[in-house]
Backbone as JSON Lines, residues from 0, in Angstrom:
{"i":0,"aa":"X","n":[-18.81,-9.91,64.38],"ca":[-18.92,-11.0,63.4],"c":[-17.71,-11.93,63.51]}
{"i":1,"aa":"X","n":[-17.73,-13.06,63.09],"ca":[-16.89,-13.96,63.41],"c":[-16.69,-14.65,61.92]}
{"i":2,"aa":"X","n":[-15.22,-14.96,62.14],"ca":[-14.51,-15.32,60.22],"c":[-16.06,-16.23,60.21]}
{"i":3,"aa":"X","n":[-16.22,-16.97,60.41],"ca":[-17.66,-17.83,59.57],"c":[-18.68,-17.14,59.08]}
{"i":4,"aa":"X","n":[-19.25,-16.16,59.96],"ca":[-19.87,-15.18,59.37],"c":[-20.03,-14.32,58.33]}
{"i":5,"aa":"X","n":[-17.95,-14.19,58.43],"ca":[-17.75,-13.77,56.72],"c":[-17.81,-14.5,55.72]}
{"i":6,"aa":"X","n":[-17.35,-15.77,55.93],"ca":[-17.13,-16.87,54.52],"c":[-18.53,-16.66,54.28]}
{"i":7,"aa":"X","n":[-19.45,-17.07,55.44],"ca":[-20.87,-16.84,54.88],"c":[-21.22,-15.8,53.56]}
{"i":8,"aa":"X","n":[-20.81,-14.79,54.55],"ca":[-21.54,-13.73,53.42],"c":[-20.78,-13.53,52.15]}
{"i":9,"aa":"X","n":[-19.51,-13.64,52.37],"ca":[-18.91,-13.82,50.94],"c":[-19.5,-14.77,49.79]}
{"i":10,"aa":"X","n":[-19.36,-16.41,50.45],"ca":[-20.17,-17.18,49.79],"c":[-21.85,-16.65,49.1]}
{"i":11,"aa":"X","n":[-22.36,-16.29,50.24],"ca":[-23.8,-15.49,49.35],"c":[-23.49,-14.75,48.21]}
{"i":12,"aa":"X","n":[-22.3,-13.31,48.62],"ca":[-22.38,-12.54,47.65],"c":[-21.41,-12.46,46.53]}
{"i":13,"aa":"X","n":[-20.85,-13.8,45.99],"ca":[-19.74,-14.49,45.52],"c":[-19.9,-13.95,43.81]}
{"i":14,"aa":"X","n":[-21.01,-13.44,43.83],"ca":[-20.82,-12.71,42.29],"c":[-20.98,-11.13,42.28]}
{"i":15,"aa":"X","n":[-20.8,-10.63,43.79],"ca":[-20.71,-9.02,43.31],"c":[-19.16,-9.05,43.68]}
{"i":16,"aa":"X","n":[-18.34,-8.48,43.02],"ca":[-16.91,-7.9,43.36],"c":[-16.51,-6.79,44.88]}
{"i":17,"aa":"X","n":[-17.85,-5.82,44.6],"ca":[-17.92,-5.1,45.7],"c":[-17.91,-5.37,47.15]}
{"i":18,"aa":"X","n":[-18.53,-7.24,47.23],"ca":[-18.95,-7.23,48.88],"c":[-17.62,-7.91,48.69]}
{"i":19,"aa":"X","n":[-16.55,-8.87,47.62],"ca":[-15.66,-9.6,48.26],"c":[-14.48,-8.13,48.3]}
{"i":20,"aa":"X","n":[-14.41,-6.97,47.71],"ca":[-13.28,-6.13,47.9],"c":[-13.64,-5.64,49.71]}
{"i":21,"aa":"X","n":[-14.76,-5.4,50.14],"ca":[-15.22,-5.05,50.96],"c":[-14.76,-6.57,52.08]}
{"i":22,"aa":"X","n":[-14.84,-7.56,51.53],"ca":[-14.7,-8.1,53.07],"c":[-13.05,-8.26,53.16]}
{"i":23,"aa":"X","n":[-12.32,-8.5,51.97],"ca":[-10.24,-8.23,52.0],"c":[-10.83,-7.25,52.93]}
{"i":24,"aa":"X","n":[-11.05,-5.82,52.42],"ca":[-10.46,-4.79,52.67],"c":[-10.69,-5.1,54.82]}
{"i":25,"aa":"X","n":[-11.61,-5.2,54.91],"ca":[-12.13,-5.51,56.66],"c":[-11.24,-6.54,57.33]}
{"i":26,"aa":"X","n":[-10.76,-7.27,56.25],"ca":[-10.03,-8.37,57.02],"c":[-8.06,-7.83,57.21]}
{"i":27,"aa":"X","n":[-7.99,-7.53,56.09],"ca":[-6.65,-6.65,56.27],"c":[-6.87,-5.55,57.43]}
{"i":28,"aa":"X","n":[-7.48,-4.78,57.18],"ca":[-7.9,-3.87,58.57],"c":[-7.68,-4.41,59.47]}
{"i":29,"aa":"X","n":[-8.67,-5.11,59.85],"ca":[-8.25,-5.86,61.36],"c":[-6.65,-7.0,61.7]}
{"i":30,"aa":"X","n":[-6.46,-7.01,60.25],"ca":[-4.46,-7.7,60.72],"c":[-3.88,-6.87,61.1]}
{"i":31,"aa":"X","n":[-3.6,-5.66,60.01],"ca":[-2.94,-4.8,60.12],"c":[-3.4,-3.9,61.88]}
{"i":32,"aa":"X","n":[-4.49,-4.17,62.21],"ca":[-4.73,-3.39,63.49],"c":[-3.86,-3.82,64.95]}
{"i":33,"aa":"X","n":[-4.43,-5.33,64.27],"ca":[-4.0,-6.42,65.41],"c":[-2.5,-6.22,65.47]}
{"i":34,"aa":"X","n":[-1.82,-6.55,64.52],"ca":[-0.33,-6.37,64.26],"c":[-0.06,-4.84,65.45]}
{"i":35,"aa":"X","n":[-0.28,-3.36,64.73],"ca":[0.26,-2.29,65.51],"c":[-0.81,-2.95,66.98]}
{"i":36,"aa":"X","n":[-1.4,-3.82,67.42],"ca":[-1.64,-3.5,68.98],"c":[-0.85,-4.18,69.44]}
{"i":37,"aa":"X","n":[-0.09,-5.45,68.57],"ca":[0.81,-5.92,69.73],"c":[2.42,-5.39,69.42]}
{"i":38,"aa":"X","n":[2.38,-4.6,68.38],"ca":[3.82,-3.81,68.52],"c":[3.79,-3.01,69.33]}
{"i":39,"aa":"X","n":[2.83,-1.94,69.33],"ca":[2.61,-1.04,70.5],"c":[2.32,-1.2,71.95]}
């Protein structure tokens, strides 16, 4: 999926709390991933 893909679906699901904690939480994931691959 590609960030547009998310705004998308965020935008759709902009009144449940659950899908926007769910897409932070995926997007921190993947910084924080990105970050340790280029420290490591």
């Amino acid at each position: 999926m590609t960030r547009d893909d998310w705004i998308r679906e965020y935008r759709q699901h902009s009144g449940s709390w659950q899908a926007v904690v769910g897409v932070y939480a995926v997007l921190v994931g993947a910084m924080v991933l990105s970050g340790y691959m280029m420290v490591g």
